[in-house]
N, C-alpha and C positions, 0 to 999 in steps of 0.2 A: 331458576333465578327470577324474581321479582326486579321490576323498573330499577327501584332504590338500588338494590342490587348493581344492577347493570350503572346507574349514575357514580358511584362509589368505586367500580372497578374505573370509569375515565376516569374522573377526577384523580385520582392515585397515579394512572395509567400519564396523564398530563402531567402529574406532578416528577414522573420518574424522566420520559422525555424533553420535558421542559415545552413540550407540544402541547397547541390550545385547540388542533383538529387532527381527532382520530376517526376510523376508518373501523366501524365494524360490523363483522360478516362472518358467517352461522347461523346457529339456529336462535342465538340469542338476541339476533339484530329484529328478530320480530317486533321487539318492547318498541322500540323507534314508530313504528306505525301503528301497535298496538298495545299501548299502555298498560293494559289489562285482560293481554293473549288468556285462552284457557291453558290451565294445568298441565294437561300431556307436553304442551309446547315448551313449556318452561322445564323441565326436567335434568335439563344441563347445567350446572356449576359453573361452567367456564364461558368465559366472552372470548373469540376470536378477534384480533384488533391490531392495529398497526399505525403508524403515523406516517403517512403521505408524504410529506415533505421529507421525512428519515425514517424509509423503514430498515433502516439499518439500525436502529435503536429496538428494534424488535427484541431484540436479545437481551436488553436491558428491562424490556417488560415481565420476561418469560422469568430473570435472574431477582425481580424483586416482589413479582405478582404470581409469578406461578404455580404449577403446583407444585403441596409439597414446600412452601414456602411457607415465611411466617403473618405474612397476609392470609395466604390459604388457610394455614390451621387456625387462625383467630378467629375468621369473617366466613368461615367454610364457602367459599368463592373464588375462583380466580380469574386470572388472563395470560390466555395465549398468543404473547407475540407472535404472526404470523407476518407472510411477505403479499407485497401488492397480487402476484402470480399463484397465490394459495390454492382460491375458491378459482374456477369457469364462471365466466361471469358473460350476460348479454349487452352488445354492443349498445352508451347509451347509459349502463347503469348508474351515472356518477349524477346523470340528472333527474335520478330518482331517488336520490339517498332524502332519508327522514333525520331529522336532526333532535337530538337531543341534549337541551345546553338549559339548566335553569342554576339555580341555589348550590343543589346539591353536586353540581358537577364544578362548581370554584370559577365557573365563567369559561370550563371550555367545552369543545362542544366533540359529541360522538355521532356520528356522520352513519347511520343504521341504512342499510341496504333494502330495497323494495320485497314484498314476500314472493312475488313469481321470480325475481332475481334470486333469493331466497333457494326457491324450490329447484330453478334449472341448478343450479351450483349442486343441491343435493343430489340430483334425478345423475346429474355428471359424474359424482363421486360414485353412487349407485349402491352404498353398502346397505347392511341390515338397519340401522338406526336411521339413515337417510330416509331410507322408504318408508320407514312407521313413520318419521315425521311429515314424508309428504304427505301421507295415506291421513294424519291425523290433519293439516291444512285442509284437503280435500275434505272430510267429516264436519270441518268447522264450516265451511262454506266462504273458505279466503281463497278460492284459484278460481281462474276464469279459463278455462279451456284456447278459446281463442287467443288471449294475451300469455299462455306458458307457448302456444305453438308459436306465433309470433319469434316469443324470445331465446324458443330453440333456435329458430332460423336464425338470428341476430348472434350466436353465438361462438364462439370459435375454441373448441374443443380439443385438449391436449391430448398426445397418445395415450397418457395414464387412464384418463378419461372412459368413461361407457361407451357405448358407438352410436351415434346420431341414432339410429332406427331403432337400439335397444330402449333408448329414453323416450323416444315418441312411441312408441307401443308399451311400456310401463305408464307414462301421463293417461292413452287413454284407458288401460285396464282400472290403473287407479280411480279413474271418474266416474268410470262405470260403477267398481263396487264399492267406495266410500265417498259416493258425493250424498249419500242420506243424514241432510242435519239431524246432530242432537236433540 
């Protein structure tokens, strides 16, 4: 998914809640801090996203934006209504969201999540596409060892969740063998 991309699913996303601040987090919340992430990062279709103030409207994003919907098959893009409780996220993260609000977003604004915020949420979930994306941050040279360890401790992780030691022993494997930039 390209920025424009990601502006086009708010604005739609705003337009369907009647919300002018959304909440997004994934892997697509990169754009917010980096407008012009490399390739491997972008590779997802979908914005994970919610509105703050009603994420009870979530369901309304998922019924008009989703996949498989006719936003989907026009704009090959969509959004995933999700809940505030989706991602693990570190204590703190709300005062690190990157904002994205210009033209193309109709004046409201998508609230993108930090990349170490980013990466514990993934390292938490712990699947196969989590790891290639952190493995690909680490490549790019976006994680800072000190500030992911930091924000495991900050974190407070559900049973669904990986187990605190499996995540801090994958961040440092990860470092070790994909911190060679490109």
């Amino acid at each position: 998914m390209r920025r424009d991309q990601l502006e086009h699913i708010i604005r739609a996303a705003a337009d369907v809640t009647k919300q002018n601040d959304l909440i997004i987090i994934g892997s697509q919340a990169i754009l917010g801090q980096y407008p012009n992430a490399p390739e491997p990062l972008l590779v997802s279709m979908e914005a994970d996203i919610y509105a703050p103030g009603a994420p009870h409207l979530s369901d309304y994003i998922d019924g008009a934006l989703g996949p498989d919907t006719a936003f989907d098959t026009t704009h090959g893009i969509h959004a995933d209504g999700v809940s505030p409780s989706t991602a693990s996220l570190p204590a703190g993260w709300r005062t690190r969201l990157f904002p994205i609000r210009n033209p193309n977003t109709n004046g409201a604004t998508g609230w993108c999540i930090e990349v170490h915020d980013i990466a514990i949420a993934k390292y938490a979930a712990g699947r196969d596409k989590d790891l290639r994306y952190t493995g690909d941050l680490w490549r790019y040279g976006m994680l800072e060892p000190d500030a992911l360890r930091q924000r495991l401790r900050n974190t407070e992780l559900k049973p669904t969740d990986k187990p605190r030691t499996w995540i801090a022993d994958t961040i440092a494997r990860q470092q070790r063998v994909t911190s060679v930039r490109p």
